[in-house]
LOTIKOL-188840 format. One record per residue: chain; x, y, z of N, C-alpha, C in turn. Coordinates in nm, 4 decimals. Atoms other than C-alpha are relative to their C-alpha. Layout:
BEGIN
NODE | unit | n.u | n.v | n.w | ca.u | ca.v | ca.w | c.u | c.v | c.w
NODE | A | X | Y | Z | X | Y | Z | X | Y | Z
...
//
This chain:
BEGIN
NODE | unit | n.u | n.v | n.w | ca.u | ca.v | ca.w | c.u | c.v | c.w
NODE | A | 0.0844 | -0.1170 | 0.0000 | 0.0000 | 0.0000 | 0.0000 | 0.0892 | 0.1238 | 0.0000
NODE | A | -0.0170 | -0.1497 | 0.0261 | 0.0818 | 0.3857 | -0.0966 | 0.0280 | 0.0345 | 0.1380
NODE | A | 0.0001 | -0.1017 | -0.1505 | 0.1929 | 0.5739 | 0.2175 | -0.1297 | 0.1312 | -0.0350
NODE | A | 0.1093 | -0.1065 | -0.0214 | -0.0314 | 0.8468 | 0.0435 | -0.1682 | -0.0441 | 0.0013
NODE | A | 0.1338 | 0.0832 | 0.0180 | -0.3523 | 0.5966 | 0.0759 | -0.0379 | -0.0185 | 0.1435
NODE | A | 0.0597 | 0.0991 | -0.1376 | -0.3200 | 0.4960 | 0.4003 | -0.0237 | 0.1072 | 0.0504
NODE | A | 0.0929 | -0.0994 | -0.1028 | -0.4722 | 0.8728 | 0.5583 | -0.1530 | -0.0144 | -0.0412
NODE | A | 0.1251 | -0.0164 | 0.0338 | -0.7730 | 0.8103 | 0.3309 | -0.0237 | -0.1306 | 0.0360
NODE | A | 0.0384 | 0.1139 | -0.1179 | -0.7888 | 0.4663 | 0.4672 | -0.0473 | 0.0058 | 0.1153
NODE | A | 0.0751 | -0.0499 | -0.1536 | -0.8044 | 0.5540 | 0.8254 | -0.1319 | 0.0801 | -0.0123
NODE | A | 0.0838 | -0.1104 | 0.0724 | -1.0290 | 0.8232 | 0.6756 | -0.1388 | -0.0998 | 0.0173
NODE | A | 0.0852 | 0.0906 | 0.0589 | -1.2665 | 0.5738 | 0.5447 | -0.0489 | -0.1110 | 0.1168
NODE | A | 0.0619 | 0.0635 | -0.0795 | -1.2724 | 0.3433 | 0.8393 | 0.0138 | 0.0640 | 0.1484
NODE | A | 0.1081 | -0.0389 | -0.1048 | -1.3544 | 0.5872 | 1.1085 | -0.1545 | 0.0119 | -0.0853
NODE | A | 0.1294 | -0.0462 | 0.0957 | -1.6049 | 0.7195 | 0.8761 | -0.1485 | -0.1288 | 0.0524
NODE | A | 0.0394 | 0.1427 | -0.0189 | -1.7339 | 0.3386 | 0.8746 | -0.0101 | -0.0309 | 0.1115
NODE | A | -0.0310 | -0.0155 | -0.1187 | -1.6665 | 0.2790 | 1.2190 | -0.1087 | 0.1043 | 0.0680
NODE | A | 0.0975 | -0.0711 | -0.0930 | -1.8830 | 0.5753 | 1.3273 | -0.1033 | 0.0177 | -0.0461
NODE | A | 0.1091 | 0.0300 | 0.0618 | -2.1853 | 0.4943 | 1.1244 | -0.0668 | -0.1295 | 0.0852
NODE | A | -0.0160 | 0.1395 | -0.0811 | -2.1619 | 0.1338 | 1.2822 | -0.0562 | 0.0437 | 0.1374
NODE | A | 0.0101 | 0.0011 | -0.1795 | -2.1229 | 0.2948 | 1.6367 | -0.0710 | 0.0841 | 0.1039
NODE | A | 0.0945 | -0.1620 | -0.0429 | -2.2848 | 0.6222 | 1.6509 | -0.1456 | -0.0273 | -0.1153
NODE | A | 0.0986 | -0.0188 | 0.0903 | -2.4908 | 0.6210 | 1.3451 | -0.1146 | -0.0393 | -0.0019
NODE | A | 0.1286 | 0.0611 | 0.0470 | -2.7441 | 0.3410 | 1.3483 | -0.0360 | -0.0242 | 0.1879
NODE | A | 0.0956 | 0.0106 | -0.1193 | -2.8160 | 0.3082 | 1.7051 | -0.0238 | 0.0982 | 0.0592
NODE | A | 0.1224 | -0.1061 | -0.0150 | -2.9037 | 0.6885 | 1.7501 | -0.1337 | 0.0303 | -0.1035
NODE | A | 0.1300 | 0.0272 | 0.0935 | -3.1246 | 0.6089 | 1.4522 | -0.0892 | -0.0819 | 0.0412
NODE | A | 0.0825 | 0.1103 | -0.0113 | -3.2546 | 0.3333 | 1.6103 | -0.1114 | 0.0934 | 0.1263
NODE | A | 0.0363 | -0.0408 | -0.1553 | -3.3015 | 0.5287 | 1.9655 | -0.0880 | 0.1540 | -0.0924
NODE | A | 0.0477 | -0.1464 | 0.0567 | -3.4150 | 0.8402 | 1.7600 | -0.1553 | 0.0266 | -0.0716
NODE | A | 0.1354 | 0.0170 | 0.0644 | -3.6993 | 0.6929 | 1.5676 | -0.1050 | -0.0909 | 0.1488
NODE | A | 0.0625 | 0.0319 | -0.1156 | -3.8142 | 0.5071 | 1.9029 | -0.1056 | 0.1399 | 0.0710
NODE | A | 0.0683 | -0.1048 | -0.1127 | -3.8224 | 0.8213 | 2.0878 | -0.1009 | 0.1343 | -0.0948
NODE | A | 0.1097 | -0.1175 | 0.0732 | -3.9741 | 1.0743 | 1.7784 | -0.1456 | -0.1255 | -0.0412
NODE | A | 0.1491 | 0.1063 | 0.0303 | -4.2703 | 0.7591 | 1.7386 | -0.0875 | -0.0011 | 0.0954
NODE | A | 0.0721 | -0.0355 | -0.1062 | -4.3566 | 0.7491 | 2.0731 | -0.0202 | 0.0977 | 0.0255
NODE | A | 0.0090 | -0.1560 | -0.0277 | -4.3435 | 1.1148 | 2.1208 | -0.1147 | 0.0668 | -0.0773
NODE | A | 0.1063 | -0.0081 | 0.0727 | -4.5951 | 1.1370 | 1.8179 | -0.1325 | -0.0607 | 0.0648
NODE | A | 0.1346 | 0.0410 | -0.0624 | -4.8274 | 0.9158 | 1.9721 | 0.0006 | 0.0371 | 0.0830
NODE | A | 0.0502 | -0.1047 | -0.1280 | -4.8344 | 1.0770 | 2.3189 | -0.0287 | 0.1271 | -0.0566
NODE | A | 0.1036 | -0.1237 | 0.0098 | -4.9311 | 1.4002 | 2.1728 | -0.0656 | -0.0384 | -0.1168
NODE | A | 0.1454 | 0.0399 | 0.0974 | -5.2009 | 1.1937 | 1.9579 | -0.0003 | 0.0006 | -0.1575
NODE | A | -0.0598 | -0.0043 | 0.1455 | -5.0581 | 1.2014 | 1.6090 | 0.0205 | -0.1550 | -0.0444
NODE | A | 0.0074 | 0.1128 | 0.0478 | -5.0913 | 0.8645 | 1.5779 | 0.0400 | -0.0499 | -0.1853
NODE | A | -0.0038 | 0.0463 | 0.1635 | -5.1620 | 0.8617 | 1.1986 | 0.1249 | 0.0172 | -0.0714
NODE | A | -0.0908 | -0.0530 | 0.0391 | -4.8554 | 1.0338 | 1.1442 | 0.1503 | -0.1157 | 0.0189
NODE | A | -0.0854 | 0.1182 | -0.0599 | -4.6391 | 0.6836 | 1.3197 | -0.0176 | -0.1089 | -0.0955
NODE | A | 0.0289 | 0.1269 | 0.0153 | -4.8741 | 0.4484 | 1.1652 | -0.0253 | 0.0258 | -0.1621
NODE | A | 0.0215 | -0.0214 | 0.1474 | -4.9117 | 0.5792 | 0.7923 | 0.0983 | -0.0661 | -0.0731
NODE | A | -0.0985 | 0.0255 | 0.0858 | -4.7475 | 0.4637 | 0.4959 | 0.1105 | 0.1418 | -0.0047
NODE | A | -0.0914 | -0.0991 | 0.0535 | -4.5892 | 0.7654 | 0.3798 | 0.0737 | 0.0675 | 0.1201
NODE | A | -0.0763 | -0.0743 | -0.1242 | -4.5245 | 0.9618 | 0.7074 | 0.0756 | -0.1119 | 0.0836
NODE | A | -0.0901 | 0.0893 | -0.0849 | -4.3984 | 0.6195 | 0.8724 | 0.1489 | 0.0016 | -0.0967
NODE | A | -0.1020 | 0.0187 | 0.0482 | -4.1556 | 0.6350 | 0.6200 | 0.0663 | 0.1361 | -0.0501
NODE | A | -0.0803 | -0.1453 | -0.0617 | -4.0653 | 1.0596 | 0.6725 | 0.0350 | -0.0635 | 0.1564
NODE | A | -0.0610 | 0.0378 | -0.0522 | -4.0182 | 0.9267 | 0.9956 | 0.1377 | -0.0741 | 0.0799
NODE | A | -0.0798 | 0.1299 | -0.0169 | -3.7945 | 0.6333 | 0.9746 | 0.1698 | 0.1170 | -0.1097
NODE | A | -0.0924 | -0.0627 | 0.0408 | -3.6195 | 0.9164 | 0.7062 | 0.0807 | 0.1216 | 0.0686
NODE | A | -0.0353 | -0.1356 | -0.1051 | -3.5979 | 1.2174 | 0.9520 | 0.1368 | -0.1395 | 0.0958
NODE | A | -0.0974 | 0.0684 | -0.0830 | -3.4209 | 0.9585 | 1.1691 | 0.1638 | -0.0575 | -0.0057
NODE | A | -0.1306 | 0.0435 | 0.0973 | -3.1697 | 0.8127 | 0.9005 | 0.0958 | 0.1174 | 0.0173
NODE | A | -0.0540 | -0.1447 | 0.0010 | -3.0665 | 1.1623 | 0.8589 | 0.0788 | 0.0598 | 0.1534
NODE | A | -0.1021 | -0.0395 | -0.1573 | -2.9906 | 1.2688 | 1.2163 | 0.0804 | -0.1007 | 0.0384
NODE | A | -0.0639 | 0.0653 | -0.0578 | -2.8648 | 0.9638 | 1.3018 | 0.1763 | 0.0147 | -0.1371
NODE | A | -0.0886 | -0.0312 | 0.1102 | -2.6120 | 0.9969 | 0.9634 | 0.0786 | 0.1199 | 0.0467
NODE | A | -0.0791 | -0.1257 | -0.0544 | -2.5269 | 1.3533 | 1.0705 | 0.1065 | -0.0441 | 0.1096
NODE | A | -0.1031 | -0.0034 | -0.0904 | -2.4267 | 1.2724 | 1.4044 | 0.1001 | -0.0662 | -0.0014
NODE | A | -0.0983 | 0.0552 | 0.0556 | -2.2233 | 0.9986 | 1.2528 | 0.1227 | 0.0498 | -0.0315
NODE | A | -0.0886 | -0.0401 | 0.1236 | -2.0347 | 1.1956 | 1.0168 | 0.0797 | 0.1249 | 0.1291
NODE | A | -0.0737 | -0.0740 | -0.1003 | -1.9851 | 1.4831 | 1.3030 | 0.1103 | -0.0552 | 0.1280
NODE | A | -0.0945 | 0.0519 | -0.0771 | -1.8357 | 1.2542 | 1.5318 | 0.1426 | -0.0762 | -0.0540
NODE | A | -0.1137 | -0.0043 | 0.0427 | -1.6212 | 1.1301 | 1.2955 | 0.0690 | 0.0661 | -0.0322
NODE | A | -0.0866 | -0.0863 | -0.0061 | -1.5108 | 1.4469 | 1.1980 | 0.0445 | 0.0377 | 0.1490
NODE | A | -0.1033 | -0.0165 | -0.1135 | -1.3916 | 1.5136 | 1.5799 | 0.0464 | -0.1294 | 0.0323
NODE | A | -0.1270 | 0.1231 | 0.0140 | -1.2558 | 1.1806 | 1.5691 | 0.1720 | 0.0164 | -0.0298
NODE | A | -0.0664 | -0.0136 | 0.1173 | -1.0440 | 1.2863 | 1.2717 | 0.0704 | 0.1151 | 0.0446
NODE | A | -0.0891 | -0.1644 | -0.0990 | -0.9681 | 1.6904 | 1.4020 | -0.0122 | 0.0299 | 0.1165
NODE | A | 0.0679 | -0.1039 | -0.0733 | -1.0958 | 1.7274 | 1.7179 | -0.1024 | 0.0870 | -0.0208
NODE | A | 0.0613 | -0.1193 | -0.0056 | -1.3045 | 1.9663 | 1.8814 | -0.0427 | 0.0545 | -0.0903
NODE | A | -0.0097 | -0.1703 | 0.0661 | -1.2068 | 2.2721 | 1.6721 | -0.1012 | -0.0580 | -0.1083
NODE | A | 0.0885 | 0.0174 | 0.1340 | -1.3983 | 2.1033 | 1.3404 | -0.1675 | -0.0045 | 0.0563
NODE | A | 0.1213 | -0.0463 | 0.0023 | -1.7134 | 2.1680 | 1.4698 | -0.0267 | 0.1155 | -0.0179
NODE | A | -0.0523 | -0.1124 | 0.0447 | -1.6282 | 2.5001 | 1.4141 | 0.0126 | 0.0763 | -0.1270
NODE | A | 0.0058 | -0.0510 | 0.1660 | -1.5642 | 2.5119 | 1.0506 | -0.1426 | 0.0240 | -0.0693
NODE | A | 0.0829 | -0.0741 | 0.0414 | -1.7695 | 2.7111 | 0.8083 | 0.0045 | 0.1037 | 0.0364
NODE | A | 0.0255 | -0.1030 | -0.0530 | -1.9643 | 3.0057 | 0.9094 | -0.0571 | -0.0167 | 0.1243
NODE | A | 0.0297 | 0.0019 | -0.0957 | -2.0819 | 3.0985 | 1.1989 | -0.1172 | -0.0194 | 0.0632
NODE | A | 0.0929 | 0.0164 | 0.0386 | -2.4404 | 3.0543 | 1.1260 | 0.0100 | -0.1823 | 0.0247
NODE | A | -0.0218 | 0.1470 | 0.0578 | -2.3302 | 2.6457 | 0.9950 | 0.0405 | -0.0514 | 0.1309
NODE | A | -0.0914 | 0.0557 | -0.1064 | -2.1063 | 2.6133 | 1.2880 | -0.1059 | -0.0192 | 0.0876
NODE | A | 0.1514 | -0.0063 | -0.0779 | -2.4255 | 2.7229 | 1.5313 | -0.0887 | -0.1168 | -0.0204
NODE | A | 0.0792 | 0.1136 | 0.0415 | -2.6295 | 2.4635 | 1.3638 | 0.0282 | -0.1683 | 0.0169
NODE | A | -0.1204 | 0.0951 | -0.0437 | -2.3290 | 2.2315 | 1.3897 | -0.0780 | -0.0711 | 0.1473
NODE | A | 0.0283 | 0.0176 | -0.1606 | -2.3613 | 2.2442 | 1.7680 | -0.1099 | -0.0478 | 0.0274
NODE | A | 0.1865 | 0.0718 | -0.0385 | -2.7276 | 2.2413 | 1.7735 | -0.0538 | -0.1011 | -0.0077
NODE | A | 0.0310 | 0.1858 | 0.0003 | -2.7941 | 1.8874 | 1.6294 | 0.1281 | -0.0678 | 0.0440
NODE | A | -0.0597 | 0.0919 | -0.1231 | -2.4998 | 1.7501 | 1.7683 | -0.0486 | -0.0013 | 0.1532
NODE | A | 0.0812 | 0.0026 | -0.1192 | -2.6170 | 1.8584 | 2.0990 | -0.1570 | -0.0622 | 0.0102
NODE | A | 0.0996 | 0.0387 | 0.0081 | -2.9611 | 1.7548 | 2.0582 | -0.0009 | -0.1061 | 0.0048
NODE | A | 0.0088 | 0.1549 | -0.0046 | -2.9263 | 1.4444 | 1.8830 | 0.1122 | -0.0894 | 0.1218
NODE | A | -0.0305 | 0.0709 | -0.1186 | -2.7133 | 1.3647 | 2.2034 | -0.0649 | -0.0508 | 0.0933
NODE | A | 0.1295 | -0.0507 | -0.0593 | -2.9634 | 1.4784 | 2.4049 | -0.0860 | -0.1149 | -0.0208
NODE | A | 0.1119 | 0.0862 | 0.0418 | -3.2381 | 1.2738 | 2.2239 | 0.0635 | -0.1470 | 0.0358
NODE | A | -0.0535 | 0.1417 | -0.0358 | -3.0016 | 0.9572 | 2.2778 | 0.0200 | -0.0568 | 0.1269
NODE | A | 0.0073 | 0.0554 | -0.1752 | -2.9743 | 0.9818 | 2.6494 | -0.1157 | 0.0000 | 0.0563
NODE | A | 0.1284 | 0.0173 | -0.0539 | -3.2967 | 1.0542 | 2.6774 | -0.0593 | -0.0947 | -0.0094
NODE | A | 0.0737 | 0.0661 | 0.0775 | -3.4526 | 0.8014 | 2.4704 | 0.0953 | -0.1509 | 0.0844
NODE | A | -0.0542 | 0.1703 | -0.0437 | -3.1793 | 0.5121 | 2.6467 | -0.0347 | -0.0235 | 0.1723
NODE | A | 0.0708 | 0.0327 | -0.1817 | -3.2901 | 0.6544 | 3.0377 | -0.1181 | -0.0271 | -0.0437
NODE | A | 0.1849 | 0.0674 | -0.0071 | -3.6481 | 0.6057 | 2.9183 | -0.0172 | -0.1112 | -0.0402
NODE | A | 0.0148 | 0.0535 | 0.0442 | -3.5904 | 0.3267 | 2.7557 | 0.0380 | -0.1106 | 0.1326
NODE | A | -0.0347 | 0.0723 | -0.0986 | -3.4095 | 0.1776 | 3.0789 | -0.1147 | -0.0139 | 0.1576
NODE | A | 0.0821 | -0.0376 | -0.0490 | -3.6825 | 0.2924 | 3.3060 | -0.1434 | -0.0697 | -0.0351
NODE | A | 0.1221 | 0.0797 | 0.0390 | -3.9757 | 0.1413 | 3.1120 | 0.0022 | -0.1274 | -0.0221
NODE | A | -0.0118 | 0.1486 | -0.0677 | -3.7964 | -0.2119 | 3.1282 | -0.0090 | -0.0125 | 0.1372
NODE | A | 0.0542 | 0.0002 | -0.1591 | -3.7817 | -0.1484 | 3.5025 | -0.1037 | -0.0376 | 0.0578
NODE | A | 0.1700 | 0.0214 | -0.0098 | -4.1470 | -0.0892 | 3.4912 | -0.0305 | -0.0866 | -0.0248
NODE | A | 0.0945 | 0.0999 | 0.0423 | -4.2562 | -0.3505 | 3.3045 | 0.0398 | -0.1350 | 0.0620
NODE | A | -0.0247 | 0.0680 | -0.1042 | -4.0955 | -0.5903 | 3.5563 | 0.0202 | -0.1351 | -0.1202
NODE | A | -0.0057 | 0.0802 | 0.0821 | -3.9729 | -0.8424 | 3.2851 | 0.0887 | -0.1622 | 0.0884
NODE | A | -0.0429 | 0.0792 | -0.0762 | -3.7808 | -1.0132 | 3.5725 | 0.0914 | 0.0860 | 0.0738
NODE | A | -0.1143 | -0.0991 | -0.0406 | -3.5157 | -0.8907 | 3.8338 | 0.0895 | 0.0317 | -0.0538
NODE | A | -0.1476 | -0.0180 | 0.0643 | -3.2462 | -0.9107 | 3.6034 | -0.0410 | 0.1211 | -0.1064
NODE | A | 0.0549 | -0.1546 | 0.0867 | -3.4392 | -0.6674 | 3.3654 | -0.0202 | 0.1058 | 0.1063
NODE | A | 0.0349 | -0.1309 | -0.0356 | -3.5537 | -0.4687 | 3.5943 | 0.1434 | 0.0928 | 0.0843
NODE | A | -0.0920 | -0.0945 | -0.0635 | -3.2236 | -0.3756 | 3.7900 | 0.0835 | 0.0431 | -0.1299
NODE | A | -0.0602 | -0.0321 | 0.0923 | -3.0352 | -0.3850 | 3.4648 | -0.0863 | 0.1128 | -0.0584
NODE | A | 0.0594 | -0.1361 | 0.0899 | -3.3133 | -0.1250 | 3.3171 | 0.0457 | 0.1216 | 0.1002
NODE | A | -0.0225 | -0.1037 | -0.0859 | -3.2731 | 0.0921 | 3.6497 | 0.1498 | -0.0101 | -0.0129
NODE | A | -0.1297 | -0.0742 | 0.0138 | -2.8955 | 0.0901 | 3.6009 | 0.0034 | 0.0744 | -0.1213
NODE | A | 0.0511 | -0.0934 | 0.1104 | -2.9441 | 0.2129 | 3.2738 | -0.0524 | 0.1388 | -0.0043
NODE | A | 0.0848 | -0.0818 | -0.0502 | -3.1774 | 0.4265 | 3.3593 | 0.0732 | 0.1313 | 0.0694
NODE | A | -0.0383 | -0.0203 | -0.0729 | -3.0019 | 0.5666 | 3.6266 | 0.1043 | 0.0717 | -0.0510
NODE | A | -0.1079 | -0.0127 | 0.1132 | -2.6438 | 0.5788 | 3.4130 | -0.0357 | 0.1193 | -0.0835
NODE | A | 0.0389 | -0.0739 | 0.0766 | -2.8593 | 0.7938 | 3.1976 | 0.0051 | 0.1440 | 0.0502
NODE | A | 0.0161 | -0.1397 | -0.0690 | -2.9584 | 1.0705 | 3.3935 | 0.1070 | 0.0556 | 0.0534
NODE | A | -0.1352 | -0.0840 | -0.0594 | -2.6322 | 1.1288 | 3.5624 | 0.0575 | 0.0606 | -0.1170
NODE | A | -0.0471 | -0.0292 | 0.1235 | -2.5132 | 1.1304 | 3.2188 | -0.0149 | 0.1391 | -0.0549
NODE | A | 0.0292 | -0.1319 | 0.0438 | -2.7314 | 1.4236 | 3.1402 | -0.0144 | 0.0816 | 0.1161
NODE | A | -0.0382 | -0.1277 | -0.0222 | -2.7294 | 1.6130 | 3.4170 | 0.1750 | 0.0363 | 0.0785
NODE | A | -0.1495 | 0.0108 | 0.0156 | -2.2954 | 1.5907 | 3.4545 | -0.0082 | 0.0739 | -0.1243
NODE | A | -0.0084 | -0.1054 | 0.1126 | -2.3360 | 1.7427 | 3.0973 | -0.0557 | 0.1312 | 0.0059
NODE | A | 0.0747 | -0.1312 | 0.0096 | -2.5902 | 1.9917 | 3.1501 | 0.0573 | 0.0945 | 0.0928
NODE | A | -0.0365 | -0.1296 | -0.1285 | -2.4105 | 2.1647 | 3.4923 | 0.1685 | 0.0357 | -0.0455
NODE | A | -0.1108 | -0.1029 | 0.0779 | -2.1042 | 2.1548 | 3.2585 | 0.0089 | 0.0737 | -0.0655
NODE | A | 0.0544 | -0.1428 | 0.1096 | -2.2637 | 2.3345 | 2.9632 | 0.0024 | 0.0692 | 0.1016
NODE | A | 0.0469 | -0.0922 | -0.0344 | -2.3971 | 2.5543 | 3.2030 | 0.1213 | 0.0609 | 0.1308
NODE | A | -0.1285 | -0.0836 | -0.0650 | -2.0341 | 2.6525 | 3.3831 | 0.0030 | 0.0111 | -0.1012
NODE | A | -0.0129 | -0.0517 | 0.0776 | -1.8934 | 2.7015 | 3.0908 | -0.0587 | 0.0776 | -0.0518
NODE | A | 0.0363 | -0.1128 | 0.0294 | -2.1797 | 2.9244 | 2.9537 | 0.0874 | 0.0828 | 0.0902
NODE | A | -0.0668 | -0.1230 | -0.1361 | -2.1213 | 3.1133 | 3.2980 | 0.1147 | 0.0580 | -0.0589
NODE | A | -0.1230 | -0.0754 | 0.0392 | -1.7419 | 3.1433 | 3.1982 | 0.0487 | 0.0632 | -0.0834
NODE | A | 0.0207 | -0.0999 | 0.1322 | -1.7972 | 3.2655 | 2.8647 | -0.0299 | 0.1707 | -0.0158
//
């Protein structure tokens, strides 16, 4: 192999690599939590339709793809490449990365929480409450760091 091949190699299998690891199971957790979220505020038709089940299942592809591709780019540069562009792009950047984070911890404490509930046995249910549990620290350890850092800004 080329010495000048093997950066687009690595290249290629984070890329791969964070589709695999990030990609399809915030797609998975993403269309969970925007399905159920439809049907609790009564939109049912909008879950269970042909066409909108399948804007759904596409809205999901999509974010989950993004956050893919963003995490492999800070794989690849760091940080700072969330950054690139304008400042507008960059903003937007942040915003669905943050979010679709967001939506993934949310969607894996609720998801750990409602095995709990449903009492599938002890081994589910403490394993959902660690989960569960895991989750929330998760988000609020992130959220009282965002929110120093705002402060220090």
């Amino acid at each position: 192999m080329d010495s000048t091949d093997r950066p687009m190699l690595m290249a290629t299998l984070v890329y791969i690599g964070s589709v695999l690891l990030v990609g399809l199971p915030s797609m998975f957790v993403l269309h969970l939590l925007l399905s159920d979220l439809l049907v609790a505020l009564d939109y049912d038709h909008l879950v269970t339709g042909g066409g909108s089940g399948l804007l759904l299942v596409g809205v999901s592809l999509l974010l989950g793809l993004q956050l893919a591709v963003e995490a492999a780019a800070i794989q690849l540069g760091g940080l700072e490449t969330l950054g690139r562009g304008s400042r507008r792009v960059a903003m937007a950047r942040f915003l669905v990365l943050t979010l679709g984070v967001f939506a993934v911890l949310a969607g894996a404490t609720w998801i750990g929480f409602s095995t709990a509930v449903a009492g599938f046995g002890w081994s589910a249910v403490i394993l959902g409450l660690l989960v569960g549990f895991a989750g929330v620290a998760v988000l609020y350890r992130g959220a009282s760091a965002f929110l120093d850092g705002f402060r220090r800004s």
